[in-house]
C-alpha positions as CSV (number, residue, x, y, z in Angstrom):
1,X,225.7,303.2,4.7
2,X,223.8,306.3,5.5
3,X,225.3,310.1,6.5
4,X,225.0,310.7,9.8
5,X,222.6,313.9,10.5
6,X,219.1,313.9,9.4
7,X,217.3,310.4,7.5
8,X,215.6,313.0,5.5
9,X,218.4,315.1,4.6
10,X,220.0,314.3,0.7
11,X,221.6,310.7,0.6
12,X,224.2,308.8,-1.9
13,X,221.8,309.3,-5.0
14,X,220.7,306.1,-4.9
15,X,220.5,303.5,-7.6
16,X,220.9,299.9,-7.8
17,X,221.9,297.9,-10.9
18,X,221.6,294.5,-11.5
19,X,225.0,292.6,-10.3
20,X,227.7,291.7,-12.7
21,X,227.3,288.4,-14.4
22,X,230.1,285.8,-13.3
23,X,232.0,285.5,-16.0
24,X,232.0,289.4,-16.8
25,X,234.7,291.5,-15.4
26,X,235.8,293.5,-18.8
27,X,232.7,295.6,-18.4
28,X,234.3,296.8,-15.2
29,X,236.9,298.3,-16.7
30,X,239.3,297.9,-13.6
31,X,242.8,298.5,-14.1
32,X,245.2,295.4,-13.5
33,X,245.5,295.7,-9.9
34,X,241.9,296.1,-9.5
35,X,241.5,292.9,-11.8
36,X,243.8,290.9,-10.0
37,X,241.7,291.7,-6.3
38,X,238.6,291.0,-8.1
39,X,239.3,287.9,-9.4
40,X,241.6,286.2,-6.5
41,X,238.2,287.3,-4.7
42,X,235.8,285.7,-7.1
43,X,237.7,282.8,-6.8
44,X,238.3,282.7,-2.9
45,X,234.3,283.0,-2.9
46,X,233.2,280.7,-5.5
47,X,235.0,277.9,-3.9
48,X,233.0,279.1,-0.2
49,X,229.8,279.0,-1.9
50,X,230.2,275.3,-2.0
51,X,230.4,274.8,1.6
52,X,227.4,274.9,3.9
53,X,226.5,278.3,5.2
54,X,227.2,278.9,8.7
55,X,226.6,280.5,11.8
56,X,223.3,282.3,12.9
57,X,223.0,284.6,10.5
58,X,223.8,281.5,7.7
59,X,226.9,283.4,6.9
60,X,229.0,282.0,3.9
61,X,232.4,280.4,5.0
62,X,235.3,282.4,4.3
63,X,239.1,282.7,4.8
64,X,239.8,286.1,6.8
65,X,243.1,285.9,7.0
66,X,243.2,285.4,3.3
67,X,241.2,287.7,2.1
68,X,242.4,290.5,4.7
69,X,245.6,289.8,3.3
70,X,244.6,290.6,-0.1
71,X,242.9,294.0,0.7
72,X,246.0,294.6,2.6
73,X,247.9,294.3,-0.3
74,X,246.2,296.2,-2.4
75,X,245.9,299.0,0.2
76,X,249.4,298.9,0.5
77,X,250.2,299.8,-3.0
78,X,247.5,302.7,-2.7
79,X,249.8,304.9,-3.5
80,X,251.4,303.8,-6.6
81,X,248.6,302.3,-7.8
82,X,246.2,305.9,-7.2
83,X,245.7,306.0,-11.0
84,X,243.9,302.6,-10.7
85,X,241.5,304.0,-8.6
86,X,241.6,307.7,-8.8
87,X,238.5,307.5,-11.0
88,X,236.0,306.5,-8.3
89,X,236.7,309.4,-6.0
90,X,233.9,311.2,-6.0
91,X,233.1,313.5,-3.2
92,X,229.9,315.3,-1.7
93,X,230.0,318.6,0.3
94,X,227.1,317.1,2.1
95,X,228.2,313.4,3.0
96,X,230.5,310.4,2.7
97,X,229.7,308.3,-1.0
98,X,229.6,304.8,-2.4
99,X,231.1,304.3,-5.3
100,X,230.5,300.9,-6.9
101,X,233.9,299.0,-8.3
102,X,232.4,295.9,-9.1
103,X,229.0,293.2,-8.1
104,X,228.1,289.9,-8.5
105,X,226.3,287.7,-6.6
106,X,229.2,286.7,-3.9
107,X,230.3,290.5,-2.8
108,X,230.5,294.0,-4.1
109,X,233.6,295.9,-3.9
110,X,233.0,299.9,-3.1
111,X,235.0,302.7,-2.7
112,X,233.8,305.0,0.0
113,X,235.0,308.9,0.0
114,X,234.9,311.0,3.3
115,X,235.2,314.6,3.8
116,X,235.4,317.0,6.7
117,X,233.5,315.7,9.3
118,X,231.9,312.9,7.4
119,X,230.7,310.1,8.8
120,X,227.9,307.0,8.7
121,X,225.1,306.5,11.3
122,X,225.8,303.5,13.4
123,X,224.4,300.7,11.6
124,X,224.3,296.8,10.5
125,X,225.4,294.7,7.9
126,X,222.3,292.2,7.7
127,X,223.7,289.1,6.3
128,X,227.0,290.2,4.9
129,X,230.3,290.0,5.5
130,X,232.4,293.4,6.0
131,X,235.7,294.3,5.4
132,X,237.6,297.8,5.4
133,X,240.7,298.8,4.6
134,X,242.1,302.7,3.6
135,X,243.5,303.8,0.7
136,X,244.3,307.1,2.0
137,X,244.0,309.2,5.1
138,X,242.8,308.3,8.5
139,X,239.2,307.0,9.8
140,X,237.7,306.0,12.8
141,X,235.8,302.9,13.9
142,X,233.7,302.8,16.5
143,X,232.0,299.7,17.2
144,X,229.0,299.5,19.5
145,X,226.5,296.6,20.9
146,X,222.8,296.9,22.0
147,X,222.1,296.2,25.6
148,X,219.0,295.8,27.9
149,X,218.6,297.2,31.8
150,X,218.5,294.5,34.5
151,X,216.2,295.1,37.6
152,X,219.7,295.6,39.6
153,X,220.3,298.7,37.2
154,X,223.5,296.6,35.5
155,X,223.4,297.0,31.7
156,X,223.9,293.5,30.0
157,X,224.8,292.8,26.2
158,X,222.4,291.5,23.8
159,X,223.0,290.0,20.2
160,X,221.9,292.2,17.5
161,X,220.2,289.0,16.5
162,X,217.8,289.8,19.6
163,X,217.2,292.7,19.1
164,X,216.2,292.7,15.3
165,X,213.3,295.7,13.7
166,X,211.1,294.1,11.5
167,X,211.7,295.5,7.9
168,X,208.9,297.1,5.8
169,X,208.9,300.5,7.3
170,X,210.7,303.9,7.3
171,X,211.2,303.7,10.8
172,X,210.4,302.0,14.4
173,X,210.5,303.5,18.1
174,X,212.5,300.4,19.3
175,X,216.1,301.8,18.8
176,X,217.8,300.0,22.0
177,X,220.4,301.2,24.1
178,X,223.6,301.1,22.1
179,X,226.7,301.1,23.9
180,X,230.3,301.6,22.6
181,X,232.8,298.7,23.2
182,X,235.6,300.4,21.5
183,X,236.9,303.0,18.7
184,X,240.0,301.8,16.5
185,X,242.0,304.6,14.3
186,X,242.3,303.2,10.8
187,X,245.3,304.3,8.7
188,X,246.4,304.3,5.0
189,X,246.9,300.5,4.6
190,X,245.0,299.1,7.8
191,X,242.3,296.4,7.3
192,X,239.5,295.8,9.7
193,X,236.4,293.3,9.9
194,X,232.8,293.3,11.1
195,X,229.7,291.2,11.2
196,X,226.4,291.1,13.4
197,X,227.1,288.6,15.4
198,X,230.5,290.9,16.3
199,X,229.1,294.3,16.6
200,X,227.1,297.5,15.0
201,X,229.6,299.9,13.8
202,X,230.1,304.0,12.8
203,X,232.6,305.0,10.5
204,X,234.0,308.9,10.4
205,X,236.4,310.4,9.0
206,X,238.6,312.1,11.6
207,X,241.7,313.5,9.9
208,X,241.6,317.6,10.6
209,X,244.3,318.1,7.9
210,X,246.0,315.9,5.4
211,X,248.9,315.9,8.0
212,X,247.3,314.0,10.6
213,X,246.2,311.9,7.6
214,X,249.6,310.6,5.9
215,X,253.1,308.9,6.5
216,X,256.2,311.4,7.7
217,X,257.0,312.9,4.0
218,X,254.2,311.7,2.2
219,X,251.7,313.9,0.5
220,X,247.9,313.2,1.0
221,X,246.7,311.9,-2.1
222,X,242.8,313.2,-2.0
223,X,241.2,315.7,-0.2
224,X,239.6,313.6,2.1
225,X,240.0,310.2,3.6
226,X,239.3,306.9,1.4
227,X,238.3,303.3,2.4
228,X,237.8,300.5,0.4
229,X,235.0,298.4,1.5
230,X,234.3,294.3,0.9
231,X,230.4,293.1,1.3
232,X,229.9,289.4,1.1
233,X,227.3,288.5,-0.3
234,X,226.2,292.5,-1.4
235,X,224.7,294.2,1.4
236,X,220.4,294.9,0.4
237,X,219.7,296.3,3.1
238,X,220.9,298.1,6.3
239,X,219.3,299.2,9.5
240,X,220.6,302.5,10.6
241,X,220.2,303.5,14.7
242,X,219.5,307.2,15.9
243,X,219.6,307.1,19.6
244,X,218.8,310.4,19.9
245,X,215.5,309.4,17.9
246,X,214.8,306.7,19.3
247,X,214.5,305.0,15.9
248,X,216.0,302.4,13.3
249,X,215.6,303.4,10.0
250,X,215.7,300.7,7.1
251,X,217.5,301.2,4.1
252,X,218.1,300.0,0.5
253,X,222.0,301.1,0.4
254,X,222.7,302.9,-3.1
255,X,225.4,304.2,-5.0
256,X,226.9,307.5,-5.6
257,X,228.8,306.4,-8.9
258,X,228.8,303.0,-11.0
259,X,232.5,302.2,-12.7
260,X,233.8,305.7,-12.2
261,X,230.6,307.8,-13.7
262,X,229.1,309.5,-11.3
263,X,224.9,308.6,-11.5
């Protein structure tokens, strides 16, 4: 979403374009693996857009399993297919960036690029499903819940539906208590999945040296780690916690590059 440190400090050059039409993947330009994800996942989701929307958040139906299994697959063959996706690595001395494979009005698909230290704010994912998987090196995920104070002192988990910041401005003093309910370590080929009625999350990229960051033998493929990141429907907007500011920031999320140019 957003790099940790300051809200005011440079962000992921942000621009927005309008989404993909349905029928138009050519002016992607994706290479054949990146074709075939794209469309088994435009077709996984135009048959869910028939179905009712469900849940509190009016979340469209989906097959995890299924879909996990295809961003499995294609993070499996990372490696030999790196010149698929080679050309949307694009990485910032100052932050993590989001590059933009392809967007309609279902999902976006996004390659995200970490370097030393690098890593998001805790945030949300408004309406949207999330998936992550990693192409190459080695992330964490820490996963985190707002909670309210009970007169007895116990601290007691509340939905992030509860607990929602109304949108409109740069930021609000209501930032709650977040606490962390656990950190997974994320590996070349591992999927993972979030949603708000699940949990807030922080991504950072926590491999020290491409050692820590590859299989026994294997060379690290880019200098720092890369996930590959499923929104559905596209992710407009994001709230971003600062504890430590006691604020939620709202934000449009951007992207750093658009096909493989760099904005």
């Amino acid at each position: 979403m957003a790099a940790a440190g300051s809200p005011t400090a440079a962000t992921n050059a942000i621009t927005r374009i309008e989404p993909i039409s349905s029928d138009d993947v050519a002016r992607a330009e994706l290479g054949p693996k990146t074709e075939a994800l794209v469309r088994g996942l435009k077709s996984h989701f135009a048959a869910a857009s028939q179905a009712p929307h469900v849940g509190p958040l009016g979340l469209p139906p989906v097959d995890n399993f299924a879909i996990a299994s295809m961003l499995q697959k294609y993070a499996g063959e990372a490696r030999e297919n790196f010149g698929e996706w080679q050309k949307y690595l694009h990485f910032s001395e100052v932050h993590y960036t989001r590059n933009l494979i392809y967007s309609c009005d279902d999902f976006e698909l996004l390659v995200l690029c970490w370097g030393p230290g690098h890593a998001s704010r805790i945030h949300n994912h408004d309406k949207s499903h999330c998936w992550l998987s990693v192409l190459s090196g080695l992330v964490s995920e820490q996963l985190y819940q707002p909670a309210y104070i009970q007169s007895d002192a116990t601290l007691v988990l509340r939905s992030e539906a509860e607990n929602t910041v109304a949108t409109g401005g740069q930021a609000t003093n209501d930032c709650p208590l977040l606490l962390l309910l656990k950190e997974a370590i994320r590996r070349e080929g591992d999927v993972g999945y979030i949603n708000d009625t699940l949990s807030l999350h922080r991504v950072a990229n926590c491999a020290i040296s491409s050692r820590d960051a590859t299989p026994e033998d294997q060379p690290q493929l880019t200098p720092g780690s890369v996930t590959l990141h499923l929104y559905a429907p596209p992710i407009r907007r994001v709230r971003l916690y600062e504890p430590g500011e006691h604020k939620v920031y709202n934000r449009t999320p951007g992207y750093f590059s658009i096909h493989g140019k760099k904005n």
